[in-house]
BABA-463641 format. One record per residue (C-alpha): residue in one letter; x, y, z. Coordinates in steps of 0.5 Angstrom, whole numbers, plus 500, padded with zeros to 3 digits. Example, Ala and Ser with C-alpha at 12.3 -4.5 7.8 and 13.67 -1.06 7.14 Angstrom:
BEGIN
A525491516 S527498514 
***
This chain:
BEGIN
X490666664 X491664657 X488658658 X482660661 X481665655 X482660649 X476656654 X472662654 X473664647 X472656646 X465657648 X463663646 X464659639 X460654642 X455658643 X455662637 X455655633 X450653637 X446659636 X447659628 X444652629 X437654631 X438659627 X438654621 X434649625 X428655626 X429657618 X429649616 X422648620 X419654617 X421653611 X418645611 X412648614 X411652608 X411646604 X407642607 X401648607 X403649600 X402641597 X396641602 X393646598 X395643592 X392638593 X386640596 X385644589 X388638585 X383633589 X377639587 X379639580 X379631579 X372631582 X370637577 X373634571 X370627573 X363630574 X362633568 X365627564 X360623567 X354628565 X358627558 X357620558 X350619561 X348624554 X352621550 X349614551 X341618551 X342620544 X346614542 X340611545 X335615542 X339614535 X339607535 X332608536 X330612531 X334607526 X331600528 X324604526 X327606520 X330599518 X323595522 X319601517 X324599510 X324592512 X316592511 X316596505 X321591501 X317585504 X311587501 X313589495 X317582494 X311580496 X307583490 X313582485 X313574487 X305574486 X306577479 X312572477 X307566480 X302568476 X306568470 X310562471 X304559472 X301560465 X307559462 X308552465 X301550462 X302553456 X309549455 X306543458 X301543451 X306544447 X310538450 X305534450 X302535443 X310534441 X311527445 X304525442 X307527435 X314524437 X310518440 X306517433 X312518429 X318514433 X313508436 X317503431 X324507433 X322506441 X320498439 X328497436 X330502442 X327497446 X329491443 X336494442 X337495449 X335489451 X340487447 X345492449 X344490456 X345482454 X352485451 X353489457 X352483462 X357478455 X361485456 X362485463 X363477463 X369478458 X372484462 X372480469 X375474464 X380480461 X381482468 X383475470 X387475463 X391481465 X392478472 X394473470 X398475465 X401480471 X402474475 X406471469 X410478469 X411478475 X415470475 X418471469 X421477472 X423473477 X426467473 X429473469 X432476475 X435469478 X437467471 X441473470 X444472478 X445464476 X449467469 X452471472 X455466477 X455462471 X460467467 X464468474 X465460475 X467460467 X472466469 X474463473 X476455471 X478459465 X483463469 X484457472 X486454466 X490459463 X494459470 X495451470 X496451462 X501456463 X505452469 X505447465 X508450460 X514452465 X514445468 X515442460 X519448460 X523446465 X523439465 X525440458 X530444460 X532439465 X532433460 X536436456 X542438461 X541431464 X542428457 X547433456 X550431462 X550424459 X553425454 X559429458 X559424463 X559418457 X565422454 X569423461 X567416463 X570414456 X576418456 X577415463 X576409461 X581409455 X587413460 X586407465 X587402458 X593406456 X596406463 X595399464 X598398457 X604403460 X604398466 X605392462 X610395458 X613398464 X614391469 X619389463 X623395465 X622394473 X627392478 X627386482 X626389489 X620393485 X617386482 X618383490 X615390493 X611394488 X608398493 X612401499 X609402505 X606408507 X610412513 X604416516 X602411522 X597417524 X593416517 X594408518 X591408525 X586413522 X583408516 X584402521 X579406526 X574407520 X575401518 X573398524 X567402524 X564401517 X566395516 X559393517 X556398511 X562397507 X561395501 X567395497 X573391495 X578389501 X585388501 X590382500 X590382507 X583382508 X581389510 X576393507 X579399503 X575405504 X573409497 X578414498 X583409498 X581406492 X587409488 X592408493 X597403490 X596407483 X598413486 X603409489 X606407483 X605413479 X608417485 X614414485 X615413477 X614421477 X620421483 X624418478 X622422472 X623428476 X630426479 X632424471 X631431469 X634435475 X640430473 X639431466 X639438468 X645438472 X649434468 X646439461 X649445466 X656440467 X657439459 X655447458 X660449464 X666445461 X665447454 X665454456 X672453459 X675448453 X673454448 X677459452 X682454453 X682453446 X682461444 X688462449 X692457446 X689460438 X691466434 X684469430 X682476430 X677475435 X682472440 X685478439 X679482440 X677479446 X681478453 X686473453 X684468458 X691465460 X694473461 X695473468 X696481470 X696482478 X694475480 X688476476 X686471470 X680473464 X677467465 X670468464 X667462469 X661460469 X654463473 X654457476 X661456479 X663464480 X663466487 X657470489 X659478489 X661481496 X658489497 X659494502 X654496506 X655502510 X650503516 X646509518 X648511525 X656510522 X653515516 X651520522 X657519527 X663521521 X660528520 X659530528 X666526529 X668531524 X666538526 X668536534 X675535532 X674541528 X672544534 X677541539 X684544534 X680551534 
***
């Protein structure tokens, strides 16, 4: 039931809105047909009005183009009429001036002709050296014109030489140009090559007066050599008088390096084809650096027996000190002064020591006690343990 009246209710909404629509339809078809009567009638009255207008603005124009028309009539025959009257009157007025120019010119034509008559009577002569001076002022014309082509051709000529002195002018200053450039630059050249050879005299100066004082320290050592090697062979020959019989049969002891004999004697196989030198007794040639050999040698072994001679001199010095040292203790033992008395006797024997001062090289060395860290360490510990274990 409910449903059934919510359906009926439903459709009479329908129809109520479907109602309302024509309603609205009718009132909108109505009010569009009202429009559409009013802009006709509008427009009828606006295509009226339009038709109206124009009308009466074409019969505006055809009058206005009847009076123009009209107007321009009436001025062309005004102007045709002016145009006619001036004519006329410049007519007459042109007569007028015609015939008074006309008078005026006869009238003058007398008087120049009266006036040329007495001019010609009066300038005959005149008009003859007139005549005569233009003949010659047409000669001097044509020798004018004659001179002016001739300076013409001067002044071009004169233009031509311009023009190549110009040109040479310009040439001799680029040639000067290159010219003063090339003597700068020999002249640098030349200060450049006089300025090294300057330094080269320099220095050649310089290495000529190193070589000659070169010369002259190698002239001095070689003359101080050569003076030591006189006097060693002086000392030579006044030492063979104090040689031994073995050294006059054996001057040279043999060298005991066989490493260095085997050595020379390879070198000397090798070189014996360039050597040069002085060779030995036996034959063999010398090498340059064993040149001295037997000088050395011989002052080697002179220098050991000097040496042994002064250590001997030495010890036998020391020997003579010590004993004497021991005699003057003795000698102060056995003596009575006051400085044996302030002194220590020598001879007193007190716990089976002497006083004997012996000398530094017969006392026996001092002995010291040494003592080691760890030994060091260890007593105080040692120490404190047996304080440690009587506790």
């Amino acid at each position: 039931m409910a449903l059934r009246s919510h359906l009926l209710i439903v459709d009479k909404l329908i129809d109520l809105h479907n109602a309302r629509l024509r309603g609205l339809e009718y009132e909108f078809e109505k009010d569009l047909q009202e429009l559409i009567d009013e802009f006709e009638a509008e427009r009828t009255e606006i295509v009226a009005t339009h038709a109206r207008h124009k009308k009466e603005l074409l019969d505006i124009m055809a009058l206005m183009e009847g009076e123009f028309n009209e107007q321009e009539q009436d001025a062309r025959q005004e102007f045709e009429s002016a145009r006619e009257e001036i004519k006329n009157k410049n007519q007459e007025e042109y007569n007028v001036l015609r015939f008074t120019l006309e008078g005026l010119i006869e009238e003058l034509e007398r008087h120049f002709d009266s006036a040329h008559a007495n001019y010609m009577a009066t300038t005959e002569q005149r008009t003859q050296d007139f005549k005569n001076l233009t003949i010659k002022d047409q000669q001097s014309a044509k020798t004018i014109e004659t001179q002016m082509r001739r300076l013409q051709r001067l002044q071009d000529s004169l233009a031509q030489w311009k023009t190549k002195l110009a040109s040479n002018g310009r040439k001799c200053e680029e040639r000067n140009r290159a010219l003063k450039e090339e003597k700068d630059a020999i002249s640098k050249h030349f200060q450049e090559l006089k300025g090294r050879m300057n330094k080269f005299r320099e220095r050649e100066g310089r290495r000529l007066q190193e070589l000659t004082i070169n010369s002259q320290g190698a002239i001095s050592a070689l003359r101080a050599k050569l003076e030591k090697a006189e006097r060693i062979l002086k000392q030579a020959e006044l030492t063979r008088k104090l040689e031994t019989e073995r050294e006059k049969v054996l001057p040279f002891y043999e060298s005991s390096v066989e490493e260095e004999e085997k050595a020379a004697a390879d070198a000397a196989d090798i070189r014996k084809s360039l050597q040069t030198s002085a060779a030995g007794k036996d034959g063999q040639v010398v090498e340059e650096w064993d040149y001295l050999n037997n000088f050395f040698k011989r002052y080697n072994k002179v220098l050991l027996d000097v040496m042994a001679i002064d250590r001997e001199k030495e010890r036998l010095s020391h020997e003579n000190s010590d004993l004497r040292s021991i005699l003057k203790q003795y000698l102060d033992g056995i003596s009575v002064n006051e400085d044996v008395i302030n002194n220590p006797n020598p001879l007193l024997v007190v716990n089976h020591k002497t006083n004997i001062v012996m000398p530094m090289g017969n006392r026996p060395p001092a002995t010291h006690t040494i003592v080691e860290g760890a030994h060091s360490v260890m007593i105080p510990q040692l120490a404190h343990g047996m304080q440690g274990a009587s506790i």
